[in-house]
C-alpha positions, 0 to 999 in steps of 0.5 A: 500500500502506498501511502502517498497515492493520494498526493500522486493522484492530486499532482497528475490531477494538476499537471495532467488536467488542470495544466493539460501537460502530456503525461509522457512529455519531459515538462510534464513529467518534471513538474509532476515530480515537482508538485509530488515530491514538494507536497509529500516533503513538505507533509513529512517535515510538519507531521514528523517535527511535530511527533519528535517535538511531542517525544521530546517533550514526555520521553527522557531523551537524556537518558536515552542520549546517555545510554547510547553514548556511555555504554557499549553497544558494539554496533547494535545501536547502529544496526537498529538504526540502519534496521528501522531504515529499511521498513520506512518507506522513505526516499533519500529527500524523505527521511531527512525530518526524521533525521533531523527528528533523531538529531534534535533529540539528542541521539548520537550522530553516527547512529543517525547517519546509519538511519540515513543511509540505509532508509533510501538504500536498504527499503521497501523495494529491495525487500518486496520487488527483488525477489521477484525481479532478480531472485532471492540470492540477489536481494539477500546479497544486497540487503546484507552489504547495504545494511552493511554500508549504512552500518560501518558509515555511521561508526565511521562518522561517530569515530571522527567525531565531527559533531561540530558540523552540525547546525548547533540549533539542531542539537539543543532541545528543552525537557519537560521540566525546562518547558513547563518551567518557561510556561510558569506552571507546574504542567501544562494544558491540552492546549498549551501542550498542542501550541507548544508542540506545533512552535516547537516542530515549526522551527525546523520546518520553516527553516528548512521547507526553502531548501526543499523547495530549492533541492526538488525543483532541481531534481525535478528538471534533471528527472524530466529532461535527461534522457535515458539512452543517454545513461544505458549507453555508457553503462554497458561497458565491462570495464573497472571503471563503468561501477564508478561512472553508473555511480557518478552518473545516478548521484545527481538524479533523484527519484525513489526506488519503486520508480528506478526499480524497473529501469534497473530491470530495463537496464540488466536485460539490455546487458549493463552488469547488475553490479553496475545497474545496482551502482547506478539505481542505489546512487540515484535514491541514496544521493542526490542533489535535492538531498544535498541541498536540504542537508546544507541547512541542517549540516556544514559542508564538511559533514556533508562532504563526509556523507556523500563521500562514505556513501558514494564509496559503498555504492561503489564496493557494493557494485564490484562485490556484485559484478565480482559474484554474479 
């Protein structure tokens, strides 16, 4: 079931209808992608800023905080982490208010990051169309080296501790007893309560909502107007470095992968290596530039250059295990 039918049907009611833009034609498909990705983005921010602003407010999220960070896990924080990735039905722009969400609430960044790159990477698509489309050995192989890589990248982060590069007012947030004692009351109403948690998730969101904007509109002209034979050309090459050039080539596009799924599959049966297909596809839903836009307002681009590093490097290995086993 997906949950954002509804918005699909609204955005192809405004561009096909109302506009009378041609469903197959590269405006049409552009400003489609734009009103859906907008809207659905834009609905995540508030709902989910809104729910961590609740959670912040009656979960002890210091002790949470505390146990994460002061007690020995050995890697299953980072596994929950890439784990609850996999079953949110989020593409890489989408999982960013959750993201944000972790951040404000005090949990530690490495395992915050594991959640981002495993949500696009490691999700629904892989565990429900995979099967289906190139077998059961290829979707275990590649769910196991995708949490794999969203793993070891939030350890990588959370060992060089670059917390600095974090946009500060991420990483402050109020107790209960801090709220209730600038309300000056000893607890608060229903009323003040929905006030204060609608204030407090519209914070992110107004800041962030103009780089969702920005980040869909690009993504919007580079998902209606490149065109495809374009990319199957240069990906059926053999050679060591068609892995990096299918990765090179999906980063600056943007699209989940319940749509890029299939050009995958398109992509395989004309001859490109499924390692290759699978760095091209993984690329695309992982990084983007939308993505990159919308995490400029919440990190430096120290941070950012780390994530799109770590991530473009696993997508990389990921793509020569594959074309190395299959």
């Amino acid at each position: 079931m997906d949950i954002f039918k509804p918005i699909q049907i609204f955005a192809d009611l405004v561009t096909f209808n109302w506009f009378s833009l041609l469903p197959n034609s590269y405006l049409g498909n552009a400003i489609n992608f734009f009103i859906y990705d907008t809207i659905k983005i834009g609905v995540l921010l508030v709902v989910i800023n809104y729910l961590m602003a609740i959670t912040r407010y009656y979960f002890p999220m210091e002790k949470v905080r505390d146990i994460l960070t002061k007690r020995r896990w050995f890697g299953l924080d980072y596994l929950f982490a890439a784990a609850l990735g996999v079953i949110t039905p989020f593409c890489s722009c989408s999982s960013i208010p959750l993201f944000i969400g972790f951040l404000g609430a005090g949990i530690p960044l490495g395992v915050t990051f594991a959640f981002l790159i495993s949500s696009p990477l490691v999700n629904e698509s892989s565990l429900y169309l995979f099967p289906a489309m190139f077998g059961m050995k290829v979707t275990v192989l590649y769910n196991v080296v995708g949490m794999a890589i969203a793993v070891v990248g939030g350890m990588l982060v959370q060992k060089l501790r670059v917390e600095k590069f974090v946009k500060p007012e991420l990483l402050k947030f109020k107790s209960r007893n801090e709220v209730e004692k600038e309300f000056g009351v000893g607890k608060l109403s229903v009323k003040e309560l929905i006030k204060y948690f609608w204030e407090d998730g519209w914070i992110i969101t107004r800041e962030v909502f103009p780089y969702v904007l920005i980040g869909v509109g690009i993504g919007a002209m580079i998902h209606g107007f490149v065109p495809a034979d374009l990319v199957e050309k240069y990906l059926s090459n053999r050679t060591w470095w068609a892995v990096p050039l299918a990765t090179l080539l999906g980063s600056p596009l943007y699209a989940n992968s319940i749509s890029v799924v299939p050009v995958m599959e398109a992509l395989v049966q004309k001859g490109v290596p499924l390692g290759t297909a699978l760095s091209f596809m993984t690329a695309i839903v992982t990084v983007s530039f939308p993505q990159a836009m919308i995490l400029k307002k919440v990190m430096r681009w120290q941070l950012l250059a780390m994530f799109f590093g770590i991530t473009i490097v696993g997508i990389m290995v990921m793509g020569y295990i594959f074309n190395a086993v299959l």
